[in-house]
N, C-alpha and C positions, 0 to 999 in steps of 0.2 A: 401317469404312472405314479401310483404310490413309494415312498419312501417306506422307513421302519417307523418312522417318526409319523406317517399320515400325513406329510405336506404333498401335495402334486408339483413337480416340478419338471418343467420339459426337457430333455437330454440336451449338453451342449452338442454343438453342430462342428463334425471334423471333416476334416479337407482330403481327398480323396483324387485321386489321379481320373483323367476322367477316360472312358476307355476311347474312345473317338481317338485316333493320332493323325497326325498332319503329314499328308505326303509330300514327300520330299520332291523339289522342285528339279524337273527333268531334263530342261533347256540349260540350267547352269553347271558346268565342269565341275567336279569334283576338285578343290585345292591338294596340293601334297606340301609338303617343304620344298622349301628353296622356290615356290612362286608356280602361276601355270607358267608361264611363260619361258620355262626351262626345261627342258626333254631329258631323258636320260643319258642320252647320247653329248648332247652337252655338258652335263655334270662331269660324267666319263672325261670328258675333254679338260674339262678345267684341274681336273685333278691330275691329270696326264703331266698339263704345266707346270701344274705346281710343284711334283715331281721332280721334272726338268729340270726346276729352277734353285730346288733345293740340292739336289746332286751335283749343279755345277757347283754351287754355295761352295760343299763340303769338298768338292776335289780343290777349289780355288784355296780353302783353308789348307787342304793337305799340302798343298803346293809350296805356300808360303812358311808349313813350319817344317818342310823338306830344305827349301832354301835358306831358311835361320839354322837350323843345322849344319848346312855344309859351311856358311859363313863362320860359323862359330870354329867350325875343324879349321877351316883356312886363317884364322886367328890363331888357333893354336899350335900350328903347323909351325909358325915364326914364333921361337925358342924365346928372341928377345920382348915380346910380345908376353909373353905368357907370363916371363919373368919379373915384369914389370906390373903387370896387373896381380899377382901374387903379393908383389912388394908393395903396391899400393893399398892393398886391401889388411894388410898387417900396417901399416902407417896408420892405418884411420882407427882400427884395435885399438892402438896404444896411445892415439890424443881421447880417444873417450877412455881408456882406464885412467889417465892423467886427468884428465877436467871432471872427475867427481866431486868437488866441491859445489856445480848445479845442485846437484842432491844432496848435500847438507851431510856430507861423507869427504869431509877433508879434515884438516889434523883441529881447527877448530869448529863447534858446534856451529848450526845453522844460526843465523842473528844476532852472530856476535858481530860487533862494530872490532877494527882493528886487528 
């Protein structure tokens, strides 16, 4: 084949699918997810459990913050109870508004000696 130029030079050579295709071997199972060796029926099942196991989870949570609840009522049910943890929780307010001097917020500057 000529050019414009008058050199001959032979076309490069491209790669092409070739049409022959390979049949697919007969005697081997077709793979899915999750392995052959698990049926549907079993997957079914496992998730059934898992289910199961998650529902108990969550009632066993609901259970426990049903009973921190009524704990908490039967704390506050005893007046002198309640009053005291009131009181204690204003005691502690007012040793952190008093101990600002951590913070360098007391009547002298931080790093002052004396």
């Amino acid at each position: 084949m000529a050019d414009r130029d008058g050199t001959d030079e032979a076309p490069l050579r491209v790669w092409r699918r070739s049409t022959e295709r390979a049949a697919a071997p007969a005697d081997e199972p077709k793979l899915f997810c999750g392995g052959p060796d698990r049926t549907v029926d079993e997957i079914f099942e496992e998730m059934r459990e898992r289910k199961r196991q998650w529902d108990e989870e969550r009632e066993r949570q609901k259970a426990e913050a049903e009973s921190e609840r009524t704990d908490k009522k039967k704390d506050d049910a005893d007046d002198q109870a309640a009053v005291d943890r009131f009181r204690n929780d204003r005691y502690a307010v007012k040793l952190l508004r008093q101990d600002t001097t951590a913070w360098g917020d007391g009547p002298s500057l931080s790093g002052t000696l004396g």
